[in-house]
N, C-alpha and C positions, 0 to 999 in steps of 0.2 A: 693148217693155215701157214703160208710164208713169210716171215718176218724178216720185212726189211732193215738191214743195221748197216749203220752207217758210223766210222770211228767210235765202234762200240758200240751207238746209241742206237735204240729201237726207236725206228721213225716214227709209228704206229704211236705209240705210247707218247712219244713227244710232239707229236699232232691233236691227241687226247689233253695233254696239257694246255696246247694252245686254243685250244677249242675250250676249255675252263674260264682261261683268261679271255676268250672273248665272251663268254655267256657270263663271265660274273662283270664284264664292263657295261654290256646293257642290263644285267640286274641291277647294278648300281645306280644307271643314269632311269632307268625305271621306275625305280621306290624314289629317286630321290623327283623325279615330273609328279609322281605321287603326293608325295610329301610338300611338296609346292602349294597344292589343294588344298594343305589340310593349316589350320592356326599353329601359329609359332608355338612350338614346346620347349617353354625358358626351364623346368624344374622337373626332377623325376615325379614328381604326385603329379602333373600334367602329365607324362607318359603313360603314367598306371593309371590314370583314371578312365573309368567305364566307356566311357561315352569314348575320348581318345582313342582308346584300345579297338574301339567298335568301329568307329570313322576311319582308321589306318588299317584293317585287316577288312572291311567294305571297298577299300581303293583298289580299282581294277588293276592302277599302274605296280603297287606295292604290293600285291597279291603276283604279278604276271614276273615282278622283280624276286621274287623270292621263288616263284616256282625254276625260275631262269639259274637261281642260286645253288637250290637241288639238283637239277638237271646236271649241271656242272660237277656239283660235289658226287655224284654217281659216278661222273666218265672218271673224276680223279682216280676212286677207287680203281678205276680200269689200268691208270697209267701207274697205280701203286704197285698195284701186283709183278710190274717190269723192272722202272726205273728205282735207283736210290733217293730216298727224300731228300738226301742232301743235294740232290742235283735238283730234284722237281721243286721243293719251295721256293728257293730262291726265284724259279721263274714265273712264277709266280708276280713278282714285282713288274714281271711285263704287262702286267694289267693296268700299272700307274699310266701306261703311255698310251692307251689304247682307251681308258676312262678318259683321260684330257682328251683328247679327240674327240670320244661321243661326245664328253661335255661342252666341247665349242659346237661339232655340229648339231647339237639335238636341244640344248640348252641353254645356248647363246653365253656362255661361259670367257670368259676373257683369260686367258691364261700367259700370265707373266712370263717376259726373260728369267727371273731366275728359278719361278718353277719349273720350264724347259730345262735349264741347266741341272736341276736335280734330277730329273726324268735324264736329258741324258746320262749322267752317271750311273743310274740303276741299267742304264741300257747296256753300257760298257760293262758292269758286273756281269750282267748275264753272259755275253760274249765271253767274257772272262773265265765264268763257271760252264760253259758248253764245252770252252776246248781245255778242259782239265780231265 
């Protein structure tokens, strides 16, 4: 197989990353349409309880959200075996900016100036940590 690399970096492996960070932005904004459905859980004995537990792993949305979550945590494995963690988690955080997204468009989410502002600083990390 021919592995693209680019300033060192294995494209391949870093296209496995970013394909994580998008399956784990719609796993999140999935459980969380999920979880929409389901009664407010104020206390862990609401979490643990039977019925809860049964109502939240019944939900199509948080079922389709967590297999979304798997899926993803396999390819990581793919891009472990290349890249350094110290370079692959951090990118990771690019999932913050790609979740606000789904979450305006799929969830009618309002997202503040200063949470942009946070999001972008995690953006400039990553730039930061790509060209290191």
């Amino acid at each position: 197989m021919v592995k693209m690399k680019r300033n060192g970096l294995n494209m391949f492996a870093i296209g496995l990353v970013l394909i994580c960070v998008v399956f784990g932005a719609f796993g999140q904004v999935a459980m969380k349409s999920g979880m929409k459905q389901m009664p407010r859980i104020d206390s862990i004995s609401d979490l643990l309880d039977s019925k809860t537990v049964m109502e939240i792993f019944g939900n199509a949305y948080v079922m389709g959200g967590l297999i979304l979550y798997m899926i993803s945590a396999f390819l990581w494995l793919g891009a472990l075996s290349t890249l350094d963690v110290s370079l692959m988690y951090p990118l990771l955080s690019l999932g913050y900016v790609v979740t606000a997204v789904f979450a305006i468009i799929y969830l009618g989410e309002i997202v503040t100036f200063s949470r942009w502002a946070g999001i972008g600083l995690v953006v400039i990390g990553c730039v930061l940590i790509l060209r290191s």
